[in-house]
C-alpha positions in Angstrom: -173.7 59.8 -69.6 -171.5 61.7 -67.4 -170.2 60.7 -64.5 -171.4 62.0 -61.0 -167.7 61.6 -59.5 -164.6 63.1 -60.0 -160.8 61.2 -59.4 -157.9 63.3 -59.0 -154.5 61.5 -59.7 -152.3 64.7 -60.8 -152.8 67.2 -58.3 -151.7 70.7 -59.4 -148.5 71.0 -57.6 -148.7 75.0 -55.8 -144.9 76.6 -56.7 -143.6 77.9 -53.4 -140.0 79.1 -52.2 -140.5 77.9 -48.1 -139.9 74.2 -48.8 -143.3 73.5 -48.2 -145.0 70.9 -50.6 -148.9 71.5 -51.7 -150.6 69.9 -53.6 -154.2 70.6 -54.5 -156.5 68.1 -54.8 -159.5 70.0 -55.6 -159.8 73.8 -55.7 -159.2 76.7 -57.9 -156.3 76.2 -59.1 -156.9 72.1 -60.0 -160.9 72.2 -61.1 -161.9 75.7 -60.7 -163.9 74.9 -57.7 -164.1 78.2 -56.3 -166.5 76.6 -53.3 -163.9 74.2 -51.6 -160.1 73.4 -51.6 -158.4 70.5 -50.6 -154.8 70.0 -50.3 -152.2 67.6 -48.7 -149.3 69.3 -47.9 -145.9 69.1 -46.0 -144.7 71.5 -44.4 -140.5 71.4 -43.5 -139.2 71.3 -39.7 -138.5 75.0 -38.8 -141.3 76.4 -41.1 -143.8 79.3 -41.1 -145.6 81.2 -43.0 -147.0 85.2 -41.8 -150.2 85.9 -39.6 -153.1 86.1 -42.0 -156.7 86.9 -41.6 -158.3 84.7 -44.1 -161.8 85.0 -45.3 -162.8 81.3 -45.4 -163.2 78.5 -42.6 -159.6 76.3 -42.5 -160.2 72.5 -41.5 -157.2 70.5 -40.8 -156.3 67.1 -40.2 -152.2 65.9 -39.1 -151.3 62.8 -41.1 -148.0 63.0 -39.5 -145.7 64.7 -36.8 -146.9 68.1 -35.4 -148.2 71.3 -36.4 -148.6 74.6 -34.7 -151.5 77.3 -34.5 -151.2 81.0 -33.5 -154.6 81.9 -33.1 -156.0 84.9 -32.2 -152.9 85.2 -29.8 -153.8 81.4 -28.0 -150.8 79.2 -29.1 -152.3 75.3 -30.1 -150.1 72.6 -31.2 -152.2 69.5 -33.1 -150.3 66.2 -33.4 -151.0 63.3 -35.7 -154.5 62.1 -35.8 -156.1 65.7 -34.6 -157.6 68.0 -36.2 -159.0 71.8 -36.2 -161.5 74.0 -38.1 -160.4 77.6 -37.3 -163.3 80.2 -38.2 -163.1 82.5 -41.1 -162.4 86.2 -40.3 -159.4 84.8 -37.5 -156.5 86.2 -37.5 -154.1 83.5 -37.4 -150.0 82.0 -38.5 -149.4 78.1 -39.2 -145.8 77.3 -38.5 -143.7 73.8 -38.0 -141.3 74.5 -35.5 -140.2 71.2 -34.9 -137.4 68.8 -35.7 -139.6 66.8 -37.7 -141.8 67.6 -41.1 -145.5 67.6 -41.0 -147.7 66.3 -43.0 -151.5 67.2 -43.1 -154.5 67.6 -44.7 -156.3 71.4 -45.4 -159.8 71.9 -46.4 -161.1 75.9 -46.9 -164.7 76.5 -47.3 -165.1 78.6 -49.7 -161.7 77.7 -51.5 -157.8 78.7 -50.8 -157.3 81.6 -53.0 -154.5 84.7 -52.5 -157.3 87.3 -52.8 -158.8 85.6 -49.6 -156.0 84.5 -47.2 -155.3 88.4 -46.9 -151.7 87.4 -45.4 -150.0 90.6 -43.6 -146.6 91.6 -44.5 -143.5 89.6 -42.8 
């Protein structure tokens, strides 16, 4: 019989060259799941990432320290124990500018993938 649940102890560990950890839980590059991603990530004092335009619906949650939003030109800075769902189709830049690392949870509906976050050039 096969089991209705799914336990994910060895998330698949996304390279990067920004000092930002991810780590996806579920999504396409763990399951496949081209319907939802979900990551925990920690993103490095002093870092960002370019404006992007993504074509999914971002929810996050701050485990720990802060994180700020650049969205649609409004500047919005979430703290531990917030959280945000920012629309898809909004143009938008994550950053940690801070002294501090952050740590947070990011769920995209449908999932993360490169040909949707349609990130512009630095």
């Amino acid at each position: 019989m096969k089991k209705k649940y799914s336990i994910q102890k060895t998330p698949f560990v996304v390279p990067t060259t920004d000092g930002k950890l991810i780590e996806e839980h579920f999504g396409n590059a763990t399951d496949g799941n081209s319907q939802i991603s979900i990551a925990h990530m920690i993103a490095p004092p002093k870092w960002s990432e370019p404006f992007q335009t993504p074509e999914f619906d971002e929810y996050t949650y701050i485990i720990k320290g802060k994180k700020q939003f650049i969205i649609d030109g409004e500047t919005v800075v979430l703290e531990a124990g917030q959280s945000i769902k920012i629309d898809k189709n909004t143009r938008v830049q994550y950053s940690n500018p801070f002294d501090n690392e952050c740590e947070y949870i990011a769920i995209c509906l449908p999932a993360f993938s490169m040909d949707l976050v349609n990130r512009e050039e630095e």
